[in-house]
LOGU-859174 format. One record per residue (C-alpha): residue number from 1; residue in three letters; x, y, z. Coordinates in steps of 0.001 Angstrom, whole numbers, padded with zeros to 6 digits. Layout:
N
(NUM; 'ala'; (X; Y; Z))
...
***
This chain:
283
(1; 'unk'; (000913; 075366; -069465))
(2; 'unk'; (-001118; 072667; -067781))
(3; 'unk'; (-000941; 072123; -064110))
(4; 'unk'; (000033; 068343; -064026))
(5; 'unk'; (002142; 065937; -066036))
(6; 'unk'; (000787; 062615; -066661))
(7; 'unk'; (002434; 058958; -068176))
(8; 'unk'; (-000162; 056021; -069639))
(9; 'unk'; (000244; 053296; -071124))
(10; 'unk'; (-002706; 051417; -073651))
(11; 'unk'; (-004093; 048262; -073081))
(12; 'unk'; (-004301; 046568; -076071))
(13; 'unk'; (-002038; 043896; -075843))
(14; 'unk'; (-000361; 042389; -072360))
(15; 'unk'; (002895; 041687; -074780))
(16; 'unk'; (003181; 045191; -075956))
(17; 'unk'; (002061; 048296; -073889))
(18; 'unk'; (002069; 051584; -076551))
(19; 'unk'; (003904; 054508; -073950))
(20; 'unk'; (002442; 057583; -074118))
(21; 'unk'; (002883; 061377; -072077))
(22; 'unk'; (002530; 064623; -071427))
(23; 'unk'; (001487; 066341; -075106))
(24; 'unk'; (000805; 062634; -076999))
(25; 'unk'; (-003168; 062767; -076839))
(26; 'unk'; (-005164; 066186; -076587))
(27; 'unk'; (-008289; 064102; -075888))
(28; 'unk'; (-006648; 062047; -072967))
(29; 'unk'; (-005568; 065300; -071645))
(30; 'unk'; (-009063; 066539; -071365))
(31; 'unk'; (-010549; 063593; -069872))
(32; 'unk'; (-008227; 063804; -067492))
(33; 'unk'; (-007704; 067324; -066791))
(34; 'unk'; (-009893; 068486; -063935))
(35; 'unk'; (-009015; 065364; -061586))
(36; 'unk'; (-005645; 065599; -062111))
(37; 'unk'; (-005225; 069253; -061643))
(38; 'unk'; (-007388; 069079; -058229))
(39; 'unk'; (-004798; 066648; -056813))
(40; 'unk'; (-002437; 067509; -054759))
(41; 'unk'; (-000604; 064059; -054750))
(42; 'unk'; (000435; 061742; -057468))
(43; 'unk'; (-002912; 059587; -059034))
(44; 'unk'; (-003804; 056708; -061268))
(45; 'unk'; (-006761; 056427; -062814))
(46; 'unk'; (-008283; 054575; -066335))
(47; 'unk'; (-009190; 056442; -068992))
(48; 'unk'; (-008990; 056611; -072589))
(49; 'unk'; (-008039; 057852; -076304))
(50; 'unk'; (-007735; 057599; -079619))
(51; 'unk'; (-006012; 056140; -082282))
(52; 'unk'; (-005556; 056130; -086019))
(53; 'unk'; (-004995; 052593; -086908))
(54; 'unk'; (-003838; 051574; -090532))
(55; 'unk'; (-006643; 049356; -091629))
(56; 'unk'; (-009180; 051221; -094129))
(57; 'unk'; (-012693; 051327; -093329))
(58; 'unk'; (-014562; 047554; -094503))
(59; 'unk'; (-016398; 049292; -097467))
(60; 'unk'; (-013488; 050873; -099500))
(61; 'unk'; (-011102; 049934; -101794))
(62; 'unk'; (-007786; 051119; -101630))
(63; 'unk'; (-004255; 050334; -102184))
(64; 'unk'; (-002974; 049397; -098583))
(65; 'unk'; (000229; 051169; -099027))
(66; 'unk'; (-001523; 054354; -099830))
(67; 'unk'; (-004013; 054805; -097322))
(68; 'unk'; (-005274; 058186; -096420))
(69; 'unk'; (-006045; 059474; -092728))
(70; 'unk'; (-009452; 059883; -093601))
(71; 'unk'; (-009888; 056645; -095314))
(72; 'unk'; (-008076; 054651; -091531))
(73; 'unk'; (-010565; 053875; -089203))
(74; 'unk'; (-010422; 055209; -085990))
(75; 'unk'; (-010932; 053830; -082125))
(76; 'unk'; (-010473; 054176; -078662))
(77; 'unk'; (-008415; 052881; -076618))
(78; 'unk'; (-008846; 052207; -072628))
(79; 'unk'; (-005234; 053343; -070806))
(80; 'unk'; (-003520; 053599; -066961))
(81; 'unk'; (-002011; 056734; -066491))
(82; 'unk'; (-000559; 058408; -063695))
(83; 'unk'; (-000495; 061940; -062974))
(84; 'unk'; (001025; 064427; -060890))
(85; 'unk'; (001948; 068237; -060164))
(86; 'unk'; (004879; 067422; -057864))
(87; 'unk'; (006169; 064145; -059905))
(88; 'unk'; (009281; 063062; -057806))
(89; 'unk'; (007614; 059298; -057724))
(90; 'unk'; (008223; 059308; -061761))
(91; 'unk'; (011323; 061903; -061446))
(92; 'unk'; (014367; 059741; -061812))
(93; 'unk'; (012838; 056281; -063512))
(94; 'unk'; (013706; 055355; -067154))
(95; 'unk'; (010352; 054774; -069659))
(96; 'unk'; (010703; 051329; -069195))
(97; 'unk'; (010123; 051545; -065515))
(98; 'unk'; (007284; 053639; -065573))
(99; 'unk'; (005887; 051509; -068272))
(100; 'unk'; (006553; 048853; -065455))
(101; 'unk'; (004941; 050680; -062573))
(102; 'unk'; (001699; 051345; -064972))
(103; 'unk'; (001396; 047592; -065875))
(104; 'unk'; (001880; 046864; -062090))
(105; 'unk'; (-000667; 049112; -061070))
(106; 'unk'; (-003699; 048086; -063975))
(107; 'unk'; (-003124; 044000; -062726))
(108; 'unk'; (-003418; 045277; -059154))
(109; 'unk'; (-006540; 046738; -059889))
(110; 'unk'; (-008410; 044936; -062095))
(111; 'unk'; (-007943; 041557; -059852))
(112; 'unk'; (-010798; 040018; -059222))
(113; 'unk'; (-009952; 040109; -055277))
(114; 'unk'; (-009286; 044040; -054769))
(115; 'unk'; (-012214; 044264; -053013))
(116; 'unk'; (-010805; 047042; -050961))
(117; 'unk'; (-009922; 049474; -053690))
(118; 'unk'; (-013492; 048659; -054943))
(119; 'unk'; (-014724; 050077; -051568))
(120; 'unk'; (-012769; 053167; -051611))
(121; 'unk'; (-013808; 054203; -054682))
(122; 'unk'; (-017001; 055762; -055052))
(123; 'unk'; (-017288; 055241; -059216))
(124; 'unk'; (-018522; 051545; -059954))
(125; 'unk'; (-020356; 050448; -063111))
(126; 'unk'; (-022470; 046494; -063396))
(127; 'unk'; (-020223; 044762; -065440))
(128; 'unk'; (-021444; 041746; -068001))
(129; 'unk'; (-022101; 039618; -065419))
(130; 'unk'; (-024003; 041361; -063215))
(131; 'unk'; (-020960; 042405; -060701))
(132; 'unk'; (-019677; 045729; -059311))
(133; 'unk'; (-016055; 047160; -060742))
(134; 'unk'; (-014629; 049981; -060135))
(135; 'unk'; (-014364; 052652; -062738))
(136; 'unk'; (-012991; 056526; -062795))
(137; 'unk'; (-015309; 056924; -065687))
(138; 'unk'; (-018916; 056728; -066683))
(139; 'unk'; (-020719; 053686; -067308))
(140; 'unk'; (-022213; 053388; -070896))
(141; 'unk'; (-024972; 050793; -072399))
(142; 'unk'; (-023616; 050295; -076399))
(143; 'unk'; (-025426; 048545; -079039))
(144; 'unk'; (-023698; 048554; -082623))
(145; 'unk'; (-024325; 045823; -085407))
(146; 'unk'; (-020769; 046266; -086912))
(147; 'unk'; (-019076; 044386; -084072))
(148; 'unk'; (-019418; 041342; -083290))
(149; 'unk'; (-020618; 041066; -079972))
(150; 'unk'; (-023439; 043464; -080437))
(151; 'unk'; (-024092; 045172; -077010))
(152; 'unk'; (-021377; 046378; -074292))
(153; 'unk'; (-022203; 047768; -070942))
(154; 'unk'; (-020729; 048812; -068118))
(155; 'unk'; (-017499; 050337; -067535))
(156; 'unk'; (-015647; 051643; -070712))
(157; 'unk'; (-013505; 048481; -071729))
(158; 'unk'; (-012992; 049674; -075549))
(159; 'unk'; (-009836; 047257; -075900))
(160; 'unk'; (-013077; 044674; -075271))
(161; 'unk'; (-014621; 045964; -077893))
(162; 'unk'; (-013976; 045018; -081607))
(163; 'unk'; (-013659; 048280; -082923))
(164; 'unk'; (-012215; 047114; -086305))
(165; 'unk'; (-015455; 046203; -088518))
(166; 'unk'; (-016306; 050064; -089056))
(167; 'unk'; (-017645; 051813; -092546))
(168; 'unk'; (-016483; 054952; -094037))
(169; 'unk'; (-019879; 055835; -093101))
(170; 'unk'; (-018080; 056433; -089348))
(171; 'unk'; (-015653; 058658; -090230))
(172; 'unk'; (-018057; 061700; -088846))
(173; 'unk'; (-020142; 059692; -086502))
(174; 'unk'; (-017686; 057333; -084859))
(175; 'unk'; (-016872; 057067; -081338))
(176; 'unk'; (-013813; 058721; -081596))
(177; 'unk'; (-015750; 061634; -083707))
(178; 'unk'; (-018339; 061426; -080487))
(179; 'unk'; (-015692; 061961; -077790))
(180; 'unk'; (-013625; 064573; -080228))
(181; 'unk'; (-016745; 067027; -080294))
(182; 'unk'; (-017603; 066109; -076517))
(183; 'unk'; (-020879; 064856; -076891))
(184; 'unk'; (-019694; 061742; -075083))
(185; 'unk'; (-020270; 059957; -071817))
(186; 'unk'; (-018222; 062521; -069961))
(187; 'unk'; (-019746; 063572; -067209))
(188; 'unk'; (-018114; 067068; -066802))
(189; 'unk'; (-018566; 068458; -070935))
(190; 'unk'; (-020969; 070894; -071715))
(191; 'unk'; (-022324; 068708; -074740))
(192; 'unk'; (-022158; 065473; -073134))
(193; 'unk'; (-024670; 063083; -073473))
(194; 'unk'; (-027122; 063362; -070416))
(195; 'unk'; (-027125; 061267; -067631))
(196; 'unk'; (-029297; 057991; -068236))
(197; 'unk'; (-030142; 058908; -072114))
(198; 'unk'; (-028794; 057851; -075351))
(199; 'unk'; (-028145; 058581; -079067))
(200; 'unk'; (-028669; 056818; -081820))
(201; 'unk'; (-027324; 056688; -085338))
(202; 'unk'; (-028684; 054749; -087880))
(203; 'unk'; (-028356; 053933; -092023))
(204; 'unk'; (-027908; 050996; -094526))
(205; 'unk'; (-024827; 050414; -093626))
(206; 'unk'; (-025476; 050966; -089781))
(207; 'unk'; (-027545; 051010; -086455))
(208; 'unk'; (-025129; 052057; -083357))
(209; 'unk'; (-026677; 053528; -079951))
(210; 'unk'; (-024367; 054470; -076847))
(211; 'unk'; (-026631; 055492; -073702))
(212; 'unk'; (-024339; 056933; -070744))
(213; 'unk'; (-024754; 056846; -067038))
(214; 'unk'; (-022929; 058945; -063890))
(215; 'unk'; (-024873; 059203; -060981))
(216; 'unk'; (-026978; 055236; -061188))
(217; 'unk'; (-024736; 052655; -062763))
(218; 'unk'; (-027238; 049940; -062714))
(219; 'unk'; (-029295; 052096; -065386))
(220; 'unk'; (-026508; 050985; -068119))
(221; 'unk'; (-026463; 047661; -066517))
(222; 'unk'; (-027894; 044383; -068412))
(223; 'unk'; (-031004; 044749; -066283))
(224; 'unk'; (-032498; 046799; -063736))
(225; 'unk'; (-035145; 044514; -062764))
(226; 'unk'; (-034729; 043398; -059397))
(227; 'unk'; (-036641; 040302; -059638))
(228; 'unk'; (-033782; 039383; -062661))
(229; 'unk'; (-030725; 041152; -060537))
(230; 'unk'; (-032111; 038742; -057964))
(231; 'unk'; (-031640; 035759; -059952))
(232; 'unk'; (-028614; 036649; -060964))
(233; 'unk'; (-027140; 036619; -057319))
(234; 'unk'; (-029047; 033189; -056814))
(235; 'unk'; (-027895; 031556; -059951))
(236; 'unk'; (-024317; 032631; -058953))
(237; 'unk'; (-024250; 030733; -056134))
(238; 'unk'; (-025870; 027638; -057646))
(239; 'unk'; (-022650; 027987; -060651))
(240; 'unk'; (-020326; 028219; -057957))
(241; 'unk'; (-021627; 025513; -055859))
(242; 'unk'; (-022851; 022740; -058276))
(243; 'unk'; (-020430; 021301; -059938))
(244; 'unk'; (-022997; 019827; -062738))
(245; 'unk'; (-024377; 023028; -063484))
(246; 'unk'; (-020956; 023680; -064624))
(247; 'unk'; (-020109; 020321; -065997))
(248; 'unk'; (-020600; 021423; -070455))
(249; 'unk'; (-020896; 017598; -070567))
(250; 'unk'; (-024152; 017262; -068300))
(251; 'unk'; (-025440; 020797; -069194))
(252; 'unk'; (-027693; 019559; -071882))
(253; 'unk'; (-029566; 017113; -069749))
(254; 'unk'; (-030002; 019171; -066929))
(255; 'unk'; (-031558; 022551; -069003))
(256; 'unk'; (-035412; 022156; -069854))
(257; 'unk'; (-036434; 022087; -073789))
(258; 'unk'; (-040195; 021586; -074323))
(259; 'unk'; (-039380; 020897; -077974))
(260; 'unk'; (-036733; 017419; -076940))
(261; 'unk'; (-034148; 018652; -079189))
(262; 'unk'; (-030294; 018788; -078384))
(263; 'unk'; (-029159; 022615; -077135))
(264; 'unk'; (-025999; 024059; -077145))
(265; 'unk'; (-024330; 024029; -073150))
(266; 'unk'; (-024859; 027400; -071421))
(267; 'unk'; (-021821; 029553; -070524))
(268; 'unk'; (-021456; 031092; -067445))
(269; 'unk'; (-023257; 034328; -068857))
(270; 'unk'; (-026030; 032089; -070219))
(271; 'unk'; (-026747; 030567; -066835))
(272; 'unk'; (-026799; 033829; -064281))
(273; 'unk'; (-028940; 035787; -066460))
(274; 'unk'; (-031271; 032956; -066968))
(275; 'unk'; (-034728; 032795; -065570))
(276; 'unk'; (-034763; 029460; -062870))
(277; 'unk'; (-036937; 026708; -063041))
(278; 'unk'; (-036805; 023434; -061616))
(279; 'unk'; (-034284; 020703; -063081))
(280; 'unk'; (-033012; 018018; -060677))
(281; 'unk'; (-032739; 018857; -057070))
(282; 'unk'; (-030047; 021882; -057637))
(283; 'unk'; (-032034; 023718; -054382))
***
């Protein structure tokens, strides 16, 4: 019998949270397991687990109506849950309130102005652009050519992730398969993937590397140059004090092209991690 009981909810779509508890995911249950059985009080925390979806894998043919379980690709999913051994917050409320209180809880945390849970929290990971959040989990650096924004880093986001492009090739060697046999960023398995390495897994079909990190988040971080995490704190306060710079219809002028042909305007991503030079009088 485990020492806790424990609600989540996915976070797949804001419309439509999946509910899910004590028994539903043997995987979530692990993840979770030693911090919520050290508590003494009631917890959240983000984690995740996994799902059988019923789309086939991209490179087989099959009648949709007939799928098999081995032929329906499989993903994670990033959830809240909350978990307890003395549960009387949870005791008396219907699903739909705790499916409530869970929803409350993720917006609460994943504002952009909770700086103060941020500094009570001793996990962070370098998000994409180049700022602390706060994470209960490792941080990970992921490169994989089957979705379609190649390389993730930082904290485990996988409802960011388009996890929906995979082969039948990744039936034994998906993330899901990863995490299932522990060799995972997690930093308390016996087979995990050590701190600050990687593995990789490559064929025709694919080319997918996941490097983890627990102890220095910046090593799964975009960059760990300090000259570029500089400019990345400098060009953040140029976006958020020039108007121009952020101005798509003036973009084009101001940005430098030896070769005088038209560029595309620079997102906000574009712009932080860029390397500054001098165009107009912008300091």
């Amino acid at each position: 019998m485990k020492p806790f009981c424990w609600w989540a909810i996915d976070l797949v779509a804001a419309t439509k949270f999946h509910f899910y508890q004590n028994g539903m995911s043997p995987l979530l249950e692990h993840n979770i397991y030693l911090r919520c059985s050290r508590t003494a009080f009631g917890i959240y925390g983000f984690s995740f687990m996994n799902v059988t979806t019923d789309t086939s894998y991209v490179d087989l043919k099959v009648n949709e109506n007939e799928i098999k379980i081995e032929e329906r690709q499989k993903i994670l999913v990033e959830v809240i849950y909350y978990c307890c051994r003395s549960c009387e917050h949870y005791e008396n409320k219907t699903d739909e309130e705790i499916i409530e209180d869970l929803a409350t809880e993720f917006y609460r945390r994943r504002f952009k102005d909770s700086t103060g849970i941020l500094q009570k929290d001793s996990g962070y990971c370098i998000n994409v652009d180049g700022e602390k959040e706060m994470s209960d989990l490792s941080c990970m650096f992921m490169l994989d050519v089957n979705t379609p924004a190649k390389v993730h880093f930082g904290a485990m986001h996988w409802n960011m992730i388009d996890l929906m492009k995979q082969s039948s090739e990744r039936e034994n060697n998906s993330l899901v398969a990863l995490a299932l046999r522990g060799h995972f960023c997690a930093p308390y398995s016996v087979s995990q993937i050590p701190d600050g390495e990687c593995i990789r897994y490559a064929s025709i079909r694919e080319y997918f590397v996941l490097c983890c990190c627990y102890e220095i988040p910046e090593l799964c971080a975009y960059t760990i140059s300090n000259k570029s995490m500089s400019n990345v704190k400098m060009n953040r306060k140029i976006w958020e004090a020039n108007i121009e710079v952020r101005n798509s219809l003036v973009a084009n002028e101001l940005r430098i092209n030896r070769y005088d042909t038209p560029t595309s305007s620079w997102t906000y991503r574009d712009f932080i991690y860029s390397k500054p030079t001098t165009f107009g009088k912008l300091y």
